[in-house]
N, C-alpha and C positions, 0 to 999 in steps of 0.2 A: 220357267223351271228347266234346270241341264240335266238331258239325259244319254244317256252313251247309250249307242248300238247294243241291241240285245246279241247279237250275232257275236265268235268268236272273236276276240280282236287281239292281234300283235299288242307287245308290249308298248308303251307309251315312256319315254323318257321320264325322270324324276327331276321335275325342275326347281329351281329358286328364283323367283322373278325379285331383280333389286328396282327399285323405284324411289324418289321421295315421300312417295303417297303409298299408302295400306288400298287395298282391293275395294272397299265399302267406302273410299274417301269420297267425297262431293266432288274434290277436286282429279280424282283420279281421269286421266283422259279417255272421253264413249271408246277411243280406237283400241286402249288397250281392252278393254272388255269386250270388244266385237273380236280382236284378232284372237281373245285365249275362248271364246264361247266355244262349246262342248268340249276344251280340254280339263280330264278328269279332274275332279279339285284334290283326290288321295295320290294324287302323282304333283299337285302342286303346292309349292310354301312359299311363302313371301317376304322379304327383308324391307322395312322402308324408316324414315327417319324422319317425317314430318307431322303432325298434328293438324288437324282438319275437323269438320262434319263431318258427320256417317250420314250413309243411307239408313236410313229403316230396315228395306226389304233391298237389299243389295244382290245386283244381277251377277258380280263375281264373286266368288269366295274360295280362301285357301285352305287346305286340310290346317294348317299351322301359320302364324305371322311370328316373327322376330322384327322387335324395334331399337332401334336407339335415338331418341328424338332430342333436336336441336330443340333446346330451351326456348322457349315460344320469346322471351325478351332478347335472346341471339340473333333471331330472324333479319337479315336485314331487308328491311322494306321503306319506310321513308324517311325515317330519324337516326341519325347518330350513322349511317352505312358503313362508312370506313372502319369505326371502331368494332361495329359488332360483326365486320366482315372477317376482320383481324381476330376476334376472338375463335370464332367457326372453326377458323382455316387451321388457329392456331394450339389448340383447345380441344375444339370437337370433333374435328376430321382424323387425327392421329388413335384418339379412341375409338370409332366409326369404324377404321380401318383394322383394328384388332377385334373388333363385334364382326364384323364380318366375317373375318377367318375363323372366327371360332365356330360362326355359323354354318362354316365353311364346311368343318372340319367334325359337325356332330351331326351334316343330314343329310352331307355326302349325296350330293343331285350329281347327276350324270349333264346336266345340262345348267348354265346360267344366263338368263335372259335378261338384258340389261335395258333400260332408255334411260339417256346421255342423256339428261335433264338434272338442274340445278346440283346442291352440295353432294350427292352421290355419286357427281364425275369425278372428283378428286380424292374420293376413298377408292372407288374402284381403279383407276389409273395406279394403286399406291400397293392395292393388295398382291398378297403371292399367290398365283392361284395352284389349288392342286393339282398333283398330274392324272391326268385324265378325263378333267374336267373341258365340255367344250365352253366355248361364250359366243354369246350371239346378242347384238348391239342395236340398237335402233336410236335413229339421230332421225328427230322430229324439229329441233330448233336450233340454232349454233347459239354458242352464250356471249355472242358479241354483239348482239343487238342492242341497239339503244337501249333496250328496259331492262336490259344485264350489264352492262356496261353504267347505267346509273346507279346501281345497286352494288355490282362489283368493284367497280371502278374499270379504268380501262388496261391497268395491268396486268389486273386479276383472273378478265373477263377473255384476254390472249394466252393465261396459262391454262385457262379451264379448254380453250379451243384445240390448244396443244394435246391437252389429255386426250381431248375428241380425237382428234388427229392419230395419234397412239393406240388407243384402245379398238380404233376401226380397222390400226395394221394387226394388229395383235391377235384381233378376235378369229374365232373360225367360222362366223356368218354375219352379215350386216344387213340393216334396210331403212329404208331412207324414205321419206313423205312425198317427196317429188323429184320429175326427171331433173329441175335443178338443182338440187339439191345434193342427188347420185350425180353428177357432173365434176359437182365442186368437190365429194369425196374423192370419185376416181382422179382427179385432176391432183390431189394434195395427198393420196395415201397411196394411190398406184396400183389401189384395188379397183376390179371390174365385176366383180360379183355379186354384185349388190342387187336387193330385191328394191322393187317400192311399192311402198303399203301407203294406205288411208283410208277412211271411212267410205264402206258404200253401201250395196243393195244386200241385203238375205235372200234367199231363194222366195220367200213368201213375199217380201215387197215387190221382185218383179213381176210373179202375178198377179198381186193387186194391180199394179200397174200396168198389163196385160190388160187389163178387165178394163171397161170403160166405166170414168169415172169423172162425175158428174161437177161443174161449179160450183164454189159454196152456196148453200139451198137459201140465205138469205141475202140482202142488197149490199152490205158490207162489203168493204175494200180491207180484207183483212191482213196485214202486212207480220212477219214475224222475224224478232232476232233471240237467235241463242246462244246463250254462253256469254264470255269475258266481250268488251268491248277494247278492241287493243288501240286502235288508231283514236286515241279518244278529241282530240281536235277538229281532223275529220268527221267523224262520225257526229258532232254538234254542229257541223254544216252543215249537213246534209240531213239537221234532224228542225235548225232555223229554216232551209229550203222546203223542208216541207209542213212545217207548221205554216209558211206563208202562202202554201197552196190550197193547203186542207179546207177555207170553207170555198172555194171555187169548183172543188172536183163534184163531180156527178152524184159519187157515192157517200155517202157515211165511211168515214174513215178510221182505222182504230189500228195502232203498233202494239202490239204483244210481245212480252217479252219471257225465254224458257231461259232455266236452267237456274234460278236462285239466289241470284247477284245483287239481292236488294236495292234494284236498283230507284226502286216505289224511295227511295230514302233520299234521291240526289234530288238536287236543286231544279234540275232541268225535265225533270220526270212532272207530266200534267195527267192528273187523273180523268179529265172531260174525255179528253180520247187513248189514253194510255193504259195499259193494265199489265200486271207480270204474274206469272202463274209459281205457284211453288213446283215443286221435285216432282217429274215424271222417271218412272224405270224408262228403259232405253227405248222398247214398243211402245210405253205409254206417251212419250214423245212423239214417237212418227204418228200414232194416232191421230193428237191433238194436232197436228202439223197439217193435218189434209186438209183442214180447215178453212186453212189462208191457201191466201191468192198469190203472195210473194214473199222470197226468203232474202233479208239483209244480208251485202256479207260487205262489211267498210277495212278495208286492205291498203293504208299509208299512199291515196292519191296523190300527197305530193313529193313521194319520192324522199324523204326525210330518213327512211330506213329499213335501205333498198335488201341488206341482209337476213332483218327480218321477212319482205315482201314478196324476194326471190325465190328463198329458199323453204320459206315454213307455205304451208300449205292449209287454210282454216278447218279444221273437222268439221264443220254449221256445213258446208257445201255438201257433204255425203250426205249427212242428215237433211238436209231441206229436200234434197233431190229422193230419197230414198222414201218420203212421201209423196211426190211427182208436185214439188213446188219451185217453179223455176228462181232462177237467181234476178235477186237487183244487186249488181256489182259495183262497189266503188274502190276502184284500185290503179295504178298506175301500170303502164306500158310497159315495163320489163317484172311486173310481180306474176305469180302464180297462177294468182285468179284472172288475169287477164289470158293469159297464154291458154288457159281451161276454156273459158268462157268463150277463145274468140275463134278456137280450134274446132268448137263441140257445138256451140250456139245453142249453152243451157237457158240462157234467159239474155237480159241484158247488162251492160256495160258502160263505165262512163269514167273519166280520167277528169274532170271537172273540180277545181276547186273553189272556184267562185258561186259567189250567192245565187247569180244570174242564170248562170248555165247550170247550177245543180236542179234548182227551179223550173226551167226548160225541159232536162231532162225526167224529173221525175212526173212531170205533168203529162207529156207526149206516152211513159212508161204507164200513169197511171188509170188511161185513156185507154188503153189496150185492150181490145175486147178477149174474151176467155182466153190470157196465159198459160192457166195451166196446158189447154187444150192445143193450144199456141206451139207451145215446147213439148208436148208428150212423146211424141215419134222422135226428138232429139235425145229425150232423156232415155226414152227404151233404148234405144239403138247405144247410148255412153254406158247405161247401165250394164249390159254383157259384157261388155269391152273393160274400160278406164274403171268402171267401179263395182264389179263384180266380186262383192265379199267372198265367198264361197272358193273363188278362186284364188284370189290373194290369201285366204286362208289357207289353203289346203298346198301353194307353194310355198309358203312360209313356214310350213307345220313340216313339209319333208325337209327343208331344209336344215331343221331342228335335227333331224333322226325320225320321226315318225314313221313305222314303218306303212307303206301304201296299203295292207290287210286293214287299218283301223280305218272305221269311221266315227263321226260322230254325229248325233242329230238333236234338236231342241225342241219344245214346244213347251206354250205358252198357255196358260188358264184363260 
């Protein structure tokens, strides 16, 4: 439950956050909900244009939503893409971009918060924005990755980059998911101002994690992955590698899976040792996460889609860690999570694409006596620094306009 400072507080901008996704979507990203927590929801509205899940009990919410949703059979996702890319682009975006303005133009935010993700790059690259209005951008993924690039095509997929390119010169604040990421903007827009945000600690997870905190209390080797599976080739090596371990190891073994991806439905999902949990709120997540012994995080080890690897950064890394659960990393030499992993020594690490060596490695990994215990002093010491929510919030929120009299604080039932 959000609650604002009972103390006097400065005013707070009036925002319009634009998104694909509505505040209560399933698909809406943990980051953006961690980065807007205790920002007032009577000073926030939301514009988004996608169809999804709700939450139930949804940890954001906006005094108001405005939609205008791309026709669930428009979507392009695995059939027909060119053509129903073509209709979007050609169709739904030119009216997208007039829903906006008029959004624009009747609730009148002093501030617009954007993430440069999917068909809302190219209504916002298109609209006129008012005068006085700031804009502040956030570029989490470029849409030239392989899995935009098959969806978009590869035309499509360099003018949506373009827009990115544009609206990071245009805006009056930007923030980006990782140091590569702010690299490739300042390298390509000639801005240097950029923040970088991602998923991390609350002030209350560092002191649990402060506190000593004990092995899971039974024999289990409880392993966990949350959210999308992106590398999904990799990630069935590396799920063959250890089904051909599993009855060798010491322990009882069992993968977990958060976040509601049905993935109980896939071909390669075994119930003897597998299990997937439904919807946690954001805490009820970290909860459940103390549980296990190690957080998957599978990052395109062979380098197939280096754009994706370098530059997007996985949100599961904040989350795993922000329950004090070290990393099992499967990523290539020039990706993110390697450069994190081998900087920080959250957990461990492997570049391995073979049956043999993923085998190897995850055997000697799962061998390991108390990891968490292992990595704790790593992860305290990354948690003040590299992933201190608190603080990434609080330079992101003045960079808004916030003024430094406002706080905010939360607590949870």
């Amino acid at each position: 439950m959000l609650a604002l400072n009972s103390a006097a507080r400065p005013p707070v901008p009036k925002m319009l956050y634009v998104h694909d996704y509505r505040p209560d979507s399933l698909v809406t990203a943990d980051l953006v909900r961690q980065l807007l927590l205790g920002y007032p929801s009577s000073q926030l509205e939301w514009w988004s244009c996608r169809q999804t899940g709700l939450h139930a009990q949804p940890d954001l919410q906006a005094s108001r939503r405005h939609e205008l949703v791309i026709p669930p059979r428009w979507v392009p996702n695995h059939r027909l893409t060119g053509i129903k890319s073509l209709l979007v682009e050609n169709l739904w975006v030119p009216r997208a971009v007039s829903h906006l303005e008029r959004v624009l133009a009747e609730v009148k935010p002093e501030l617009v918060v954007a993430l440069l993700y999917g068909w809302s790059v190219p209504v916002l690259a298109r609209v006129r924005w008012p005068k006085g209005v700031r804009l502040h951008v956030s570029v989490w993924d470029f849409p030239d990755t392989n899995g935009s690039k098959k969806t978009l095509g590869e035309s499509r997929s360099r003018r949506f980059l373009a827009d990115v390119y544009q609206l990071v010169r245009r805006a009056d604040g930007f923030d980006a998911i990782s140091p590569g990421m702010l690299a490739e903007l300042q390298a390509k827009t000639g801005r240097t101002d950029g923040l970088i945000v991602h998923s991390g600690f609350e002030p209350h997870h560092l002191q649990a994690l402060a506190s000593a905190v004990d092995e899971p209390l039974d024999a289990t080797l409880r392993l966990a992955y949350v959210g999308t599976i992106i590398s999904e080739s990799a990630f069935l090596a590396m799920l063959a590698a250890l089904k051909g371990i599993r009855a060798a190891l010491p322990q009882k073994l069992v993968l977990e899976f958060f976040g509601g991806r049905n993935y109980r439905g896939r071909p390669w999902f075994e119930p003897e040792w597998m299990t997937e949990h439904g919807m946690f709120t954001d805490e009820g997540l970290v909860q459940a996460l103390r549980r296990c012994t190690w957080g998957i995080v599978v990052m395109d080890p062979e380098g197939t889609d280096l754009r994706y690897s370098r530059y997007s950064f996985p949100n599961k890394v904040g989350t795993y860690l922000s329950a004090g659960v070290p990393i099992l990393g499967f990523g290539h030499a020039q990706s993110s999570l390697a450069r994190m992993l081998q900087e920080f020594q959250l957990g461990r690490l492997t570049g391995a694409t073979r049956r043999g060596d993923l085998a190897k490695f995850l055997s000697e990994s799962l061998r390991q006596a108390a990891p968490r215990e292992a990595f704790r002093q790593n992860i305290k010491q990354c948690a003040r620094t590299e992933f201190n929510a608190a603080e990434m919030r609080l330079r992101l929120w003045r960079s808004w306009g916030v003024e430094p009299g406002f706080t905010a604080s939360f607590s949870r039932p």
